[in-house]
DSSP file (Angstrom, degrees, kcal/mol; ACC not computed):
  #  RESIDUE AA STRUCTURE BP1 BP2  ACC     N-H-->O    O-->H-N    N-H-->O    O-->H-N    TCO  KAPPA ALPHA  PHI   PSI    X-CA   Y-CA   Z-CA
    1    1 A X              0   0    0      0, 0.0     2,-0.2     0, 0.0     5,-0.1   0.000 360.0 360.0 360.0 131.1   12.1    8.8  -13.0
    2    2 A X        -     0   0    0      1,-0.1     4,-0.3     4,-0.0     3,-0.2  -0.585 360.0-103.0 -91.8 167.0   10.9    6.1  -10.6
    3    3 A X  S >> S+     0   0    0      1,-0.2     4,-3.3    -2,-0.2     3,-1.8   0.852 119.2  56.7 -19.3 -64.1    7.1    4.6  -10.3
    4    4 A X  H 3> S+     0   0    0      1,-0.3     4,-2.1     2,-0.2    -1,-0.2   0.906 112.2  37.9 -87.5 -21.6    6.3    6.6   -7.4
    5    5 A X  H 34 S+     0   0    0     -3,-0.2    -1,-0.3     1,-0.2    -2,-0.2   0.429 114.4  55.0 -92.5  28.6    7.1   10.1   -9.1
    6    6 A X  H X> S+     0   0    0     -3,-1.8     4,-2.1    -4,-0.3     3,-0.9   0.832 104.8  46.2 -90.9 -55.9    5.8    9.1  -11.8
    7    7 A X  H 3X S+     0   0    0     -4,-3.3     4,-2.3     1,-0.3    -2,-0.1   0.973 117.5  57.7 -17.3 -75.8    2.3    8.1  -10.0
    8    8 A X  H 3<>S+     0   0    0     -4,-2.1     5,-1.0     1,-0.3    -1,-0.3   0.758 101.7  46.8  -8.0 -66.8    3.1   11.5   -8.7
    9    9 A X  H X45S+     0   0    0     -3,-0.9     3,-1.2    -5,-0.2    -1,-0.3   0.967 106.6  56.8 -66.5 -61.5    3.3   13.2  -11.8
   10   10 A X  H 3<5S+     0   0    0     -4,-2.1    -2,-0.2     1,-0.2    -1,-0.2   0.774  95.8  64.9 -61.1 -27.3    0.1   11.7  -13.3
   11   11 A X  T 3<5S-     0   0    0     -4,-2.3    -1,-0.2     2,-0.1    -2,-0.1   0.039 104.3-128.0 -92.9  52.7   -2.3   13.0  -10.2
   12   12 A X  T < 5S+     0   0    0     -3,-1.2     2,-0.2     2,-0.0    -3,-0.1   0.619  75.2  93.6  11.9  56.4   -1.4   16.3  -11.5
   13   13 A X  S   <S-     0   0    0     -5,-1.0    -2,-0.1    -4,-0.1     2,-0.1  -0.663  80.0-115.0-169.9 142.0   -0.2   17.3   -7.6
   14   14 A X        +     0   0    0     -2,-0.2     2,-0.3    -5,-0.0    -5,-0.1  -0.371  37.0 179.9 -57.7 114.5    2.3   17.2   -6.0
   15   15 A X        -     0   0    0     -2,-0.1     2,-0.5     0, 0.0    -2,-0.1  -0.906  12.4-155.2-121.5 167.9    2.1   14.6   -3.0
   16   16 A X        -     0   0    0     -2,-0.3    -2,-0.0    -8,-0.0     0, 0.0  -0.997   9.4-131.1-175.6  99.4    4.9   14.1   -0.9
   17   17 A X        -     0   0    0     -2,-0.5     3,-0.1     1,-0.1     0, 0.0  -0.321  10.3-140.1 -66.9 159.4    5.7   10.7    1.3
   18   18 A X  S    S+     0   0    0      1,-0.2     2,-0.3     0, 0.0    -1,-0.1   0.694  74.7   4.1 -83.2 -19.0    6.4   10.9    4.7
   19   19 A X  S  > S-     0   0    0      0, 0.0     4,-1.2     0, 0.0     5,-0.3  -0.956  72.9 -97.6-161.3 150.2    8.9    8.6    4.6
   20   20 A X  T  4 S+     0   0    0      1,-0.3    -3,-0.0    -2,-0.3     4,-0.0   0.592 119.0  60.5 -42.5 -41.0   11.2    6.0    2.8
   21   21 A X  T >> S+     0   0    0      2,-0.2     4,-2.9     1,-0.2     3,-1.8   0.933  97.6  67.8 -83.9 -53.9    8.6    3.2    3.9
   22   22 A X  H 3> S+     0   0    0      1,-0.3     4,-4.1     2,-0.2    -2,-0.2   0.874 105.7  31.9  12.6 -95.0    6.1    5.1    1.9
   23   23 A X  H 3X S+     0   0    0     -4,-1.2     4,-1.7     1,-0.3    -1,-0.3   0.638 109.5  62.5 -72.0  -9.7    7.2    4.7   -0.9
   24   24 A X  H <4 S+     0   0    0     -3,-1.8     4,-0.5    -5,-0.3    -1,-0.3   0.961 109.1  46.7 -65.6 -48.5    8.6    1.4   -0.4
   25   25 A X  H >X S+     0   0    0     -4,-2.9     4,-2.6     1,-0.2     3,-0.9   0.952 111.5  59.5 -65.3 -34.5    4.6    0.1    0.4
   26   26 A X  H >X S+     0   0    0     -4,-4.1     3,-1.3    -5,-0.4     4,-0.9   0.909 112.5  31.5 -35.3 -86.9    3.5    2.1   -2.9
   27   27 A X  H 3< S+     0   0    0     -4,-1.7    -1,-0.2     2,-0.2    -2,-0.2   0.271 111.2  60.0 -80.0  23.9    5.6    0.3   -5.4
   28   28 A X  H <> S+     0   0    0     -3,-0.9     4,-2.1    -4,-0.5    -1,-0.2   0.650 112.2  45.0 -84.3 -50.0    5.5   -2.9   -3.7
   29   29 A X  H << S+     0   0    0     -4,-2.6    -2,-0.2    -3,-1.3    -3,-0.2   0.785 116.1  48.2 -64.8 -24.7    1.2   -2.5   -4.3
   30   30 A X  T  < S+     0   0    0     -4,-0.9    -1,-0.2     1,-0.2    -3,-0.1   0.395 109.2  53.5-119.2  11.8    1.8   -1.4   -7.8
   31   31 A X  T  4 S+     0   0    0     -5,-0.3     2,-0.2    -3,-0.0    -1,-0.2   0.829  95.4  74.3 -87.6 -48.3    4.1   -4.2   -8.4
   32   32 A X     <  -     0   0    0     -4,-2.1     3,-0.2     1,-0.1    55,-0.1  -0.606  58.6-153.1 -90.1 154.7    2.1   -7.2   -7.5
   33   33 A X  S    S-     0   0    0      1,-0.4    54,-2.3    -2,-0.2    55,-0.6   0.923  92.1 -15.4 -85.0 -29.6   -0.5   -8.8   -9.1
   34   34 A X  E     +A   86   0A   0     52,-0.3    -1,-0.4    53,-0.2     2,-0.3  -0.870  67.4 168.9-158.4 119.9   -1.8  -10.0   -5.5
   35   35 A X  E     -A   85   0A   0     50,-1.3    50,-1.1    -2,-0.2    49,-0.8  -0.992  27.2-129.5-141.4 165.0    0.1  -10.1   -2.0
   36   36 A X  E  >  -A   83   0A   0     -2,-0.3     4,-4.6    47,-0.2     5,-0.4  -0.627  31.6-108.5-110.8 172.2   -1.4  -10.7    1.6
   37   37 A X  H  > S+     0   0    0     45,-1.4     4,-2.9    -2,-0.4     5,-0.3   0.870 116.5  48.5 -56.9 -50.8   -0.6   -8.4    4.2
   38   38 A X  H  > S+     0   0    0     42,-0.8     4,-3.0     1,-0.2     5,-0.3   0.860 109.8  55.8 -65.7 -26.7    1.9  -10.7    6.4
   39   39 A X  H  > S+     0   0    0     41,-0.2     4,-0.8     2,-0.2    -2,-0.2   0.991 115.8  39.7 -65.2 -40.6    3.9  -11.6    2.8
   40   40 A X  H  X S+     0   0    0     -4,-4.6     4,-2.1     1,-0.2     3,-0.4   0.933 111.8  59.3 -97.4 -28.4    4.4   -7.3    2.3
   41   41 A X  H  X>S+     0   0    0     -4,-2.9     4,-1.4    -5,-0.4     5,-1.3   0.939 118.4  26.6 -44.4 -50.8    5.0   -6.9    6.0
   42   42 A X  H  <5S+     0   0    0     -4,-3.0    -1,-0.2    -5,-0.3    -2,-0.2   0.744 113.6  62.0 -76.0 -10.9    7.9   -9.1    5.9
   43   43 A X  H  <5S+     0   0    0     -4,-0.8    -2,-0.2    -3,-0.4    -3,-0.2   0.954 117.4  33.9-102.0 -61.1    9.0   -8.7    2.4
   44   44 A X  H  <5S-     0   0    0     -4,-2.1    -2,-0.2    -5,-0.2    -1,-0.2   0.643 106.4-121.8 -88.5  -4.2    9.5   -5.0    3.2
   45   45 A X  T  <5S+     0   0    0     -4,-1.4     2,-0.4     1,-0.3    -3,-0.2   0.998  70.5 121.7  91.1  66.8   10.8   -5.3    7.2
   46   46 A X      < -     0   0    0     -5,-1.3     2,-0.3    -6,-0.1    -1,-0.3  -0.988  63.6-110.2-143.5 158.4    7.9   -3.0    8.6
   47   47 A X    >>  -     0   0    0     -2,-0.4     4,-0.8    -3,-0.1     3,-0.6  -0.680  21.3-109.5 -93.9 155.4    5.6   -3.9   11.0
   48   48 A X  H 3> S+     0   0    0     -2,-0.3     4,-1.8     1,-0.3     5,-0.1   0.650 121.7  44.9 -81.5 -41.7    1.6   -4.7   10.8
   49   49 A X  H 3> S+     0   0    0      2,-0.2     4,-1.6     3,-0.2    -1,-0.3   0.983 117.7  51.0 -90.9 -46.3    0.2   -1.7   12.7
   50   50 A X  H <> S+     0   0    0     -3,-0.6     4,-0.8     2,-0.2     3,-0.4   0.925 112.5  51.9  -0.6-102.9    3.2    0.7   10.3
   51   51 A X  H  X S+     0   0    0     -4,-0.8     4,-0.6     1,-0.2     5,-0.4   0.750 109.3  38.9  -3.6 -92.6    1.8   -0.9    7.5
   52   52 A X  H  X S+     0   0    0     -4,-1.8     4,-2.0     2,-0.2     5,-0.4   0.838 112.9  59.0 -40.2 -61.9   -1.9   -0.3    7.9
   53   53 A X  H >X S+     0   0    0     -4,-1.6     3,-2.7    -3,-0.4     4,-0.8   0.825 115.4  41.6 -35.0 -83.1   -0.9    3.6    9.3
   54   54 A X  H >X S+     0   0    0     -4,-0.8     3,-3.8     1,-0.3     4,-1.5   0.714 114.0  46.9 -21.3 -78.6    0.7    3.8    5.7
   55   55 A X  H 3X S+     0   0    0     -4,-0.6     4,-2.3     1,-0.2    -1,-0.3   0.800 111.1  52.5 -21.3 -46.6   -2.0    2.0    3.5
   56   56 A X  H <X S+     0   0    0     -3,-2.7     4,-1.5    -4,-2.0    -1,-0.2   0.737 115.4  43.9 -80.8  -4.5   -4.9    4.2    5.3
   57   57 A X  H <X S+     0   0    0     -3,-3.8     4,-1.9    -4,-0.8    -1,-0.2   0.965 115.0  52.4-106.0 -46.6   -2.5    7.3    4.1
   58   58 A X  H ><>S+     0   0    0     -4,-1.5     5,-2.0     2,-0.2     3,-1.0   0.853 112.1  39.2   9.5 -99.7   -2.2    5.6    0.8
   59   59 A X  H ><5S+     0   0    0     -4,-2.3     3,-2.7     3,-0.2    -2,-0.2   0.950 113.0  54.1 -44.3 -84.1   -5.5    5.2    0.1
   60   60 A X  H 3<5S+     0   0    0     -4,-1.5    -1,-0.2     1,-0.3    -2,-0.2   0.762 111.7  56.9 -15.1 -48.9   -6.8    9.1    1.8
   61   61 A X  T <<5S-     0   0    0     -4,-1.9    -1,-0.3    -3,-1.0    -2,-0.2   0.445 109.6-138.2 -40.3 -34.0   -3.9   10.1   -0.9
   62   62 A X  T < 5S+     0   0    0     -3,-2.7    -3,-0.2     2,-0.3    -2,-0.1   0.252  71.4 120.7 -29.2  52.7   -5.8    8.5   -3.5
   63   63 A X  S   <S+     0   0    0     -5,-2.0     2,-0.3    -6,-0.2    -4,-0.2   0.745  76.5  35.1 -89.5  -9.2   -2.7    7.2   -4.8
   64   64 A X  S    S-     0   0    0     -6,-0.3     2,-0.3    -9,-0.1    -2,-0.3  -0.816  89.3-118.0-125.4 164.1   -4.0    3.6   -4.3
   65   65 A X    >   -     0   0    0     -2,-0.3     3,-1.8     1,-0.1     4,-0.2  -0.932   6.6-155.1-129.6 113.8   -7.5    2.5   -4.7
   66   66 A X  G >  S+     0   0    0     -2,-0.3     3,-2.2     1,-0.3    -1,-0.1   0.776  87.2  78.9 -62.1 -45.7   -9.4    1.1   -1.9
   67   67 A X  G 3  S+     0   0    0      1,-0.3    -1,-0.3     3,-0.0     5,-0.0   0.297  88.1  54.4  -4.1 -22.9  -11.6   -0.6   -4.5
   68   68 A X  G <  S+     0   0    0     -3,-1.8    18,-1.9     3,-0.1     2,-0.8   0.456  78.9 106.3-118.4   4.2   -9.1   -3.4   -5.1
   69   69 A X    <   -     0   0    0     -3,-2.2    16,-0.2    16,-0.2    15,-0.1  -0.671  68.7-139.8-111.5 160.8   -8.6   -4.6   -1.6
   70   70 A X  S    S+     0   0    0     -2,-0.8     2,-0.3    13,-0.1    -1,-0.2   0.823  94.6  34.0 -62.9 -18.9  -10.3   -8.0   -0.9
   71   71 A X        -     0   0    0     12,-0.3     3,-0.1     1,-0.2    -3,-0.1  -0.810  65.3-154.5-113.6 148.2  -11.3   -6.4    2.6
   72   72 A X  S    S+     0   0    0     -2,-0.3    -1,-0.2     1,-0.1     2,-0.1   0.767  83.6  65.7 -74.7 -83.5  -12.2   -2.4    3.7
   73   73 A X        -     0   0    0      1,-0.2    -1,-0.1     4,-0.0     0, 0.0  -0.147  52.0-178.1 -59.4 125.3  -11.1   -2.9    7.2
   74   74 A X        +     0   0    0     -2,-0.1    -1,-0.2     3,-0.1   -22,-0.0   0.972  62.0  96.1 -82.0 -54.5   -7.4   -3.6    8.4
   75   75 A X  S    S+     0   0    0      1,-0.1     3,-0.1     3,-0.1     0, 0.0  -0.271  86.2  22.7 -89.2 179.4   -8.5   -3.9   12.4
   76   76 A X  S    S-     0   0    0      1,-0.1    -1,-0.1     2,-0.0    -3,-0.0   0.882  95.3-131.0 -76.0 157.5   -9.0   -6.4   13.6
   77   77 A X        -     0   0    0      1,-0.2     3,-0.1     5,-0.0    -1,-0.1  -0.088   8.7-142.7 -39.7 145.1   -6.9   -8.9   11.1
   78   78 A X  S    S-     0   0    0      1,-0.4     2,-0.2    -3,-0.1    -1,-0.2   0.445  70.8 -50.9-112.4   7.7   -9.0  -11.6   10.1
   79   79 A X    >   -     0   0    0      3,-0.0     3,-1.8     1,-0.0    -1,-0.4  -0.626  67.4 -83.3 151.0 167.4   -5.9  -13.8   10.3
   80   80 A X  T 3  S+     0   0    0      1,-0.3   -42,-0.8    -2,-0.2   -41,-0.2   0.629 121.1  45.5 -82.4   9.6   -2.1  -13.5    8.8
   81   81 A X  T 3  S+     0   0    0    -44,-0.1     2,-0.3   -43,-0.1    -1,-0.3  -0.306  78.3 132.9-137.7  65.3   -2.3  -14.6    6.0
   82   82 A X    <   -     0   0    0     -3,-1.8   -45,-1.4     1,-0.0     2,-0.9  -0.569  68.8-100.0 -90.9 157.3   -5.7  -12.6    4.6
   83   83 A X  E     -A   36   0A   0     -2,-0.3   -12,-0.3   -47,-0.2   -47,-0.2  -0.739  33.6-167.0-100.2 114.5   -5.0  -11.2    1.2
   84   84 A X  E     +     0   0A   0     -2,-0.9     2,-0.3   -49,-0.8   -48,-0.2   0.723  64.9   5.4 -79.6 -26.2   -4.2   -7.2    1.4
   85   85 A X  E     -A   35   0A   0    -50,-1.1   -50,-1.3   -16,-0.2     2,-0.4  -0.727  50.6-177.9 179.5 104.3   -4.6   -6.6   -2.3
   86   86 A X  E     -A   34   0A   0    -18,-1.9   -52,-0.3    -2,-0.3   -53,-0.1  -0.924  23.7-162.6-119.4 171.0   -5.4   -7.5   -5.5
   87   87 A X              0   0    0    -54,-2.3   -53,-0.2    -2,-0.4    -1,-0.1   0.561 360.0 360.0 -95.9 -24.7   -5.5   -6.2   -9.1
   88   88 A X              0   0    0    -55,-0.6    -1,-0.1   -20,-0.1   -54,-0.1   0.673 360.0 360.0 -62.8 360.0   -8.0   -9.2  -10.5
């Protein structure tokens, strides 16, 4: 069983990525202790405005916690190398 049906499993319903990239940005977030937003855009080959679409679906989902990222608002970027997420 991977991370993201596991996730899956534990918010006792069934939620259902749209895509491959999904799940990629899931267990990328639940992987790092901290990464900034250009570092998981490249690190996973999707592009900035992708990204964010994902996160916001992410977050709506509540399979990630809005609570941990250093910022609310993705628009506008406050530059490329702002810090998307941490766990501290």
């Amino acid at each position: 069983m991977n991370m993201v049906e596991l996730a899956c499993i534990k918010s006792k319903q069934k939620k259902k990525f749209y895509s491959e990239n999904h799940s990629k940005v899931f267990s990328a977030v639940l992987r790092f202790e901290e990464i900034y937003f250009d570092e998981l855009s490249e690190l996973l080959d999707i592009n900035e405005k992708e990204l964010k679409e994902i996160l916001d679906y992410l977050i709506e989902r509540k399979l990630i916690s809005k609570k941990n990222f250093q910022y609310c608002s993705f628009e506008p970027f406050e530059s490329a190398n702002s810090f998307l997420f941490s766990k501290k």
